[in-house]
C-alpha positions in Angstrom: -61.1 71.8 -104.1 -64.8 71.8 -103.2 -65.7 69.2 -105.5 -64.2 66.6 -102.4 -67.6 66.5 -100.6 -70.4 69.0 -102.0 -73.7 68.9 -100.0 -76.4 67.7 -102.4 -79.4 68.3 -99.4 -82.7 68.0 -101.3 -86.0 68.3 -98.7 -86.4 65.3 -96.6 -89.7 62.9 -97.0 -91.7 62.6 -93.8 -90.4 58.9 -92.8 -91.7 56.2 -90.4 -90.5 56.8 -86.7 -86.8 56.7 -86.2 -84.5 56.4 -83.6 -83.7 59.7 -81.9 -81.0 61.1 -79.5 -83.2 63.7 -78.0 -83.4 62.0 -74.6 -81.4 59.9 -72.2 -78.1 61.4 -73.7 -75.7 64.2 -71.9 -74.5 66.4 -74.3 -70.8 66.7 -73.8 -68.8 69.7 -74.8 -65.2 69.8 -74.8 -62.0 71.5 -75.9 -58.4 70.1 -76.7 -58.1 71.0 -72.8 -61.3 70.5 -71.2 -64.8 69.0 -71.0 -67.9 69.8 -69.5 -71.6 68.8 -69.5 -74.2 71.0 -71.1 -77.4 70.7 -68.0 -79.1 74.0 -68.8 -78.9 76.8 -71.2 -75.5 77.6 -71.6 -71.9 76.5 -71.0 -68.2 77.5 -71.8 -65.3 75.3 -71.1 -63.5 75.8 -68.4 -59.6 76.4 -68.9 -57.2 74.4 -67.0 -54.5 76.6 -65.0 -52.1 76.4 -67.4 -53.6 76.4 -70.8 -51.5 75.7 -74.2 -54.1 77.1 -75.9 -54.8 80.2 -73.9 -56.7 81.9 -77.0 -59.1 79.0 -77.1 -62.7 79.1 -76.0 -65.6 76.6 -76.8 -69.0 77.2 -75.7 -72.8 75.8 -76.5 -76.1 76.6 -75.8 -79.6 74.8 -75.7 -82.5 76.5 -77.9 -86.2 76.6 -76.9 -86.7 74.1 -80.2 -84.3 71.8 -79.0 -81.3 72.7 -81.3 -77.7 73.1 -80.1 -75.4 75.4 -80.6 -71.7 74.8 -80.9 -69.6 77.9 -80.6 -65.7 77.8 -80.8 -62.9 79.9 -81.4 -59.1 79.5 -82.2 -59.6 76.1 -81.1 -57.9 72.8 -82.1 -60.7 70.9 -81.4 -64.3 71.7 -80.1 -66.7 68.8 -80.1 -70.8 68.3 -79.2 -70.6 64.9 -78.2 -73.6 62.9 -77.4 -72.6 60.3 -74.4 -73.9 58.6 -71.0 -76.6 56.8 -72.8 -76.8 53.1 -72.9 -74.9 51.1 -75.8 -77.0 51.6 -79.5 -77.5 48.6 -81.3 -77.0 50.2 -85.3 -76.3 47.0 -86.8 -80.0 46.6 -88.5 -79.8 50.4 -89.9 -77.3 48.7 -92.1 -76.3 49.1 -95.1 -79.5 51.5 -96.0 -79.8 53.5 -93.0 -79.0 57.1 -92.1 -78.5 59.7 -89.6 -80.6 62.5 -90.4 -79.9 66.3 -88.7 -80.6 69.9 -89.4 -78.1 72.1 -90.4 -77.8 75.7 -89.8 -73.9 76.8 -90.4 -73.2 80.1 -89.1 -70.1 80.8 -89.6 -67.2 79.0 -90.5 -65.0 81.1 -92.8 -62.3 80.6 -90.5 -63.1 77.1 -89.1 -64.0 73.6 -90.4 -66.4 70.5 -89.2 -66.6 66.9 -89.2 -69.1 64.2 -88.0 -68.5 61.4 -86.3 -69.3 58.4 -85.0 -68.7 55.9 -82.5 -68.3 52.3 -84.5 -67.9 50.1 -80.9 -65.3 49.9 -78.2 -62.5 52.6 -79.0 -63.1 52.7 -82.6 -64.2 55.9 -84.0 -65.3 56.7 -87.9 -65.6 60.8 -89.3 -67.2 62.3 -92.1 -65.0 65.4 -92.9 -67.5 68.7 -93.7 -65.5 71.3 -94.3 -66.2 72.6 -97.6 -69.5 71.7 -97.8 -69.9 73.3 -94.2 -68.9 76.8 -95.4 -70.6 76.6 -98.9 -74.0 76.1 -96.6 -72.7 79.3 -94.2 -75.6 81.9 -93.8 -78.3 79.7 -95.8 -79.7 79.2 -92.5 -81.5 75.6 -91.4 -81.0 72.6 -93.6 -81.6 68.6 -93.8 -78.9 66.9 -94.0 -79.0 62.6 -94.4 -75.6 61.0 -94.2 -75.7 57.0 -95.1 -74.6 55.1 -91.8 -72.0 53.4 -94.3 -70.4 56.4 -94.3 -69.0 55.4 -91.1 -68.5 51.9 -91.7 -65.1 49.8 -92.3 -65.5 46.6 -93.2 -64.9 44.6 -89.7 -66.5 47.0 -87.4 -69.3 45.9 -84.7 -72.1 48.4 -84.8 -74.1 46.6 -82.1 -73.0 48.2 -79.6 -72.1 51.7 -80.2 -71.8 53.9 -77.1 -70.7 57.3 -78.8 -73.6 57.5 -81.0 -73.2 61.0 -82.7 -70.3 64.3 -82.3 -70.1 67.4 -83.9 -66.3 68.4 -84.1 -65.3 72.1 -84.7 -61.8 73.6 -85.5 -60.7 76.9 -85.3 -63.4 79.5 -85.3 -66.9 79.2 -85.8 -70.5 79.0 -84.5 -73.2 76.2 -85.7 -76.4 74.6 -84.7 -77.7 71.3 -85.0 -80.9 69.3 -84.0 -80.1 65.8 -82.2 -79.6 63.5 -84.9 -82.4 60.6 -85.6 -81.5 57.3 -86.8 -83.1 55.5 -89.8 -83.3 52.1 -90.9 -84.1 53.0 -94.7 -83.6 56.6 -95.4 -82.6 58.6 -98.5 -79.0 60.2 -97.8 -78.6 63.4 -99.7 -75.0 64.5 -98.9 -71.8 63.0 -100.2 -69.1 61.5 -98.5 -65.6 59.6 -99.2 -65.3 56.2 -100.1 -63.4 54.5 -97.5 -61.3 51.9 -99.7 -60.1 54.3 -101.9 -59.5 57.4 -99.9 -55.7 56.3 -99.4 -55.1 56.5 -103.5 -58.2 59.4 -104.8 -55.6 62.9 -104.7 -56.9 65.3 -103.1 -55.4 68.8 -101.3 -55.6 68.8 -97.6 -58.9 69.2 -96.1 -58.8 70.4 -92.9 -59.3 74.0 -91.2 -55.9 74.7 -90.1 -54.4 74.3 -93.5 -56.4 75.4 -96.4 -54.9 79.0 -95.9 -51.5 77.6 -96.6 -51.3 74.5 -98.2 -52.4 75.7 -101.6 -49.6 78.7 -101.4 -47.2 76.5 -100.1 -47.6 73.8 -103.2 -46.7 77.1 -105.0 -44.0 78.3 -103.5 -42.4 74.7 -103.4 -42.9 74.6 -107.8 -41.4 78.8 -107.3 -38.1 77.3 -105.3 -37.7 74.2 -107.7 -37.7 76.6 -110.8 -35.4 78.5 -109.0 -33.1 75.8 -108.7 -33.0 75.2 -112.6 -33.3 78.9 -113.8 -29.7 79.3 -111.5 -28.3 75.7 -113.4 -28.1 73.9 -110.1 -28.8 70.4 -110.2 -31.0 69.1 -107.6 -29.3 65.8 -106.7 -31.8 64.2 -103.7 -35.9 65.1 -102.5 -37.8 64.4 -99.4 -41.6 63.6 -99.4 -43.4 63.6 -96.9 -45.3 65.7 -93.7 -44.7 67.8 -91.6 -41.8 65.7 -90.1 -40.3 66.5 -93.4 -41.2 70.0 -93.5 -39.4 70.3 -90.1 -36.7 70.1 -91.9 -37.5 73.8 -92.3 -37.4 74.3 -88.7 -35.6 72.0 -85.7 -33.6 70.3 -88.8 -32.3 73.0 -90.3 -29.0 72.4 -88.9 -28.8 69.2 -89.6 -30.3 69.9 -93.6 -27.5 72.6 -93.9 -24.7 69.8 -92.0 -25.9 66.9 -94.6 -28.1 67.8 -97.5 -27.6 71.7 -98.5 -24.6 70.4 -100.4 -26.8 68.7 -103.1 -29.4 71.4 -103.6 -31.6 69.1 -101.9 -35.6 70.1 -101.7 -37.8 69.3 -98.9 -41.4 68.9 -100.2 -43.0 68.0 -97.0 -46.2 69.3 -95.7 -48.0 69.1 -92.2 -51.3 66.7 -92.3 -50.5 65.4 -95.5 -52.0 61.5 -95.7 -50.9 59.4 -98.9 -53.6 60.5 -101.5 -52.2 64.6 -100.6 -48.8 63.8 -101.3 -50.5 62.0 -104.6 -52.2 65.3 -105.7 -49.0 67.2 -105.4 -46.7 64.9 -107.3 -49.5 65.4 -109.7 -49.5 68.4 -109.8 -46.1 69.2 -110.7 -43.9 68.8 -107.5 -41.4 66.3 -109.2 -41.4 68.1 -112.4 -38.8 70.8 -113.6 -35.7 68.3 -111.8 -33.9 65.0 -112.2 -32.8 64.1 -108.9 -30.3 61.1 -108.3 -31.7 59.9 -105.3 -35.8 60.6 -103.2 -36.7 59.9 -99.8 -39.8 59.1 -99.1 -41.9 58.9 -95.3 -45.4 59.3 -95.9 -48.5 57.6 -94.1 -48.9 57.9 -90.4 -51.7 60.4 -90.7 -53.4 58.1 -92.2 -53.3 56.1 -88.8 -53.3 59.3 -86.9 -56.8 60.7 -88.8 -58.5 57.8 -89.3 -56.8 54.7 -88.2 -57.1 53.3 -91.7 -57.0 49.5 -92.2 -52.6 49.2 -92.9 -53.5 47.5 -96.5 -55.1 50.9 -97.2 -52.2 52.7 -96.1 -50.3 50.4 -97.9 -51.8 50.8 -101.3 -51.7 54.7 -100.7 -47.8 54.4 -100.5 -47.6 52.0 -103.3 -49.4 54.7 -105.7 -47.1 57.2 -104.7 -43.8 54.7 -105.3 -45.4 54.6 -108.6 -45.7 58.1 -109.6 -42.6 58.5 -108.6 -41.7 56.3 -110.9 -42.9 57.5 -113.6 -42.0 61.2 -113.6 -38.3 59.8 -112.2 -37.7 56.7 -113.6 -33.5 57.7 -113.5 -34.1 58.3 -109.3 -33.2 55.5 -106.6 -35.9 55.8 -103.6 -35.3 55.5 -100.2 -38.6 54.3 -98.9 -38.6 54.5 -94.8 -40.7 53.5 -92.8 -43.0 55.3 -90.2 -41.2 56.7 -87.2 -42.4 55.6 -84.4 -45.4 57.1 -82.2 -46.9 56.7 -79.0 -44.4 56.7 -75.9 -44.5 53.1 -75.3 -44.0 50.3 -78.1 -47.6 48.9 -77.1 -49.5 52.6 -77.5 -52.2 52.3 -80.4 -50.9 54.1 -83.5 -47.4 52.4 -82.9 -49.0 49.1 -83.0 -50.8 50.2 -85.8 -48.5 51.8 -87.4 -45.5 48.4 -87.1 -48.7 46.6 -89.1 -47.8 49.1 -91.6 -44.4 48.6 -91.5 -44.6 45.0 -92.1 -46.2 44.9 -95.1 -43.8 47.8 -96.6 -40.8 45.7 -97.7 -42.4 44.3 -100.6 -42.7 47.7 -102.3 -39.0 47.5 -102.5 -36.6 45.5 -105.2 -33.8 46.4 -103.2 -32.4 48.4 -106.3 -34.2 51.0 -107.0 -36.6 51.2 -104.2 -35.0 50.6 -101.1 -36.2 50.0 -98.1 -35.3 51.4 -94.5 -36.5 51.3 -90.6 -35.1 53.8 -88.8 -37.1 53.0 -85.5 -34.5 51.6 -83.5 -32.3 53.9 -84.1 -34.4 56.5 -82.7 -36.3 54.9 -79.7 -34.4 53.9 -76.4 -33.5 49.9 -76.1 -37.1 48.8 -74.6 -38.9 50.4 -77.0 -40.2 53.7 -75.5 -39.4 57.0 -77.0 -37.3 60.1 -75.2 -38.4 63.2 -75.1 -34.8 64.5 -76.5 -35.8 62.9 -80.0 -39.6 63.0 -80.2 -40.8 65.3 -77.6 -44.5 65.0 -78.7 -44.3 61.4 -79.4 -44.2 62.2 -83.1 -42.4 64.9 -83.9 -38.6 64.9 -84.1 -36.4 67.8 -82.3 -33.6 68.8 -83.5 -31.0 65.9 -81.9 -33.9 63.8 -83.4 -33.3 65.2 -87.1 -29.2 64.8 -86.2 -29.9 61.3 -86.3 -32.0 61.0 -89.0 -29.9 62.5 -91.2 -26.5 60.7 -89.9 -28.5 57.6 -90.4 -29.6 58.3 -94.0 -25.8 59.8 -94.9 -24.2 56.3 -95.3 -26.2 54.7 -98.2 -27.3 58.7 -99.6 -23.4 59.4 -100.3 -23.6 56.3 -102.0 -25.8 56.8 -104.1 -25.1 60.9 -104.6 -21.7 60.1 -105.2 -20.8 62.1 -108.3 
């Protein structure tokens, strides 16, 4: 897993003078449930009165060199943001310039990191650094160069860019950093995805919060198909997906047990998954060992949700998996749905975002063996906004939610699972 972004950082020539975040700039610290401003030595987030994350606690600190120090525990997200300055113009430090920082990682055997940066008005672009963040734990300072195209997407207006720079922490761990210098023509000596193909490169999940699991899970999920066949039961019908097809598991178990049980039916769904994870694991055996009649397939909306990636991205990252599927179950009608909806009201981002999506999702399916299916009316109210009843997060289905996914599925799936 490591080989998804391994630091290279070689020494850094001296360069001409660059462009530098070490004044004008509040340094903003924050927590899934708070912010402050860092204005002398030392700061912790303040708690709200009611935390959700009561465990949580992000702090930073100010060096006599100048460095920062970002230091966060059981947190969903801790951030060193650099804000309040005015608007950077970035668009002549492409496509050769950098940002340049040092490094020192402290400790982050329990955490993970990403960059980012601001790419204009409400747009946002990260570098994920999580396994090259821990491989550099306890080495103490080092240069890193990222190339500014990093966090570039074809479209996006660098020329006025007023969230210059963040450092992003989850979970647990402590790191420093020096304010990050821009430069026109530097010599970038860290790796980092390409954006076009992200959607279709597989690759196990790569964040913080599920590298202790996701691995042992792919297991177990290979352990309870062999299962199936060692016992001779057939396994008739598959979902792929996320974690709202791993909550299958959980709020919609009734529901599984109501609908599905009856055909030995498998859940392979796994929280955070984006199109190229669910590639890796039908790769990697997850549709082997089985001939099932009939596969469901949601997958994509944490593609929007992590990175707001362009829909024809998305798109091709769905298409690769259609065709996998294909190939290790050519026998298998799919049921190809598309993503739920998001966002309370119909004009929230990621629902707009994600409807692009769904437009261009119909062509994947001949209407025979790929089929294609929009639940979204079916589980929003009449104008368009979602109850809490069905989605309570917005994303996530409860377990009236699941009721109705699966009645909705049963019509055409006893159809096609009819013996």
């Amino acid at each position: 897993m490591k080989r998804l972004l391994l630091p290279l950082l070689t020494a850094l020539p001296l360069a001409a003078a660059a462009l530098d975040l070490r004044h004008g700039w509040q340094i903003a610290v924050t927590d899934f449930e708070g912010e402050t401003v860092l204005t002398g030595d030392r700061v912790t987030v303040p708690k709200p009165a009611q935390p959700r994350v009561p465990a949580s606690r992000v702090a930073a600190a100010r060096g006599d060199d100048g460095r920062l120090t970002l230091q966060f525990s059981n947190s969903w997200i801790a951030q060193l943001r650099w804000q309040g300055g005015p608007p950077l113009d970035l668009s002549g430090y492409l496509p050769h310039g950098t940002v340049e920082f040092d490094l020192d990682v402290v400790d982050l055997a329990r955490g993970g990191m990403k960059f980012k940066l601001g790419c204009g008005t409400g747009c946002e672009r990260k570098v994920p650094f999580l396994f090259a963040g821990r491989a550099l734990a306890g080495q103490g300072r080092r240069p890193v160069s990222l190339a500014l195209r990093c966090f570039w997407r074809e479209g996006d207006d660098f020329r006025a860019v007023p969230l210059p720079f963040t450092l992003e922490g989850t979970g647990s761990g402590e790191i420093r950093i020096s304010p990050p210098r821009f430069r026109a023509h530097g010599q970038p000596n860290t790796a980092c995805p390409e954006y076009r193909t992200q959607s279709v490169t597989p690759e196990p999940l790569q964040e913080s919060w599920a590298v202790d699991w996701w691995g042992p899970r792919h297991e177990a999920k290979l352990a309870e198909i062999r299962a199936h066949r060692d016992a001779g039961r057939r396994v008739d019908l598959v979902f792929l997906g996320d974690s709202i097809t791993q909550g299958w598991e959980k709020e919609g178990q009734a529901a599984w047990r109501a609908h599905f049980a009856k055909y030995n039916a498998v859940a392979l769904g796994f929280g955070g998954d984006r199109t190229e994870n669910l590639l890796w694991r039908l790769q990697h055996g997850e549709l082997d060992g089985m001939a099932p009649k009939a596969i469901v397939m949601l997958i994509g909306t944490n593609n929007t949700g992590e990175r707001l990636e362009d829909p024809a991205l998305t798109v091709a990252g769905i298409r690769a998996n259609l065709d996998e599927i294909r190939r290790r179950q050519p026998q298998a009608q799919v049921l190809l749905l598309a993503l739920f909806p998001r966002d309370e009201k119909p004009d929230g981002l990621l629902r707009r975002h994600n409807a692009k999506i769904n437009a261009l999702l119909p062509a994947l399916a001949d209407g025979r063996q790929v089929v294609f299916l929009d639940l979204g009316a079916a589980l929003s109210n009449p104008d368009g906004t979602l109850s809490p009843d069905i989605l309570p997060d917005w994303l996530h289905l409860s377990p009236k939610g699941y009721d109705l996914w699966a009645r909705s599925l049963e019509p055409l799936l006893t159809q096609w699972l009819k013996p």
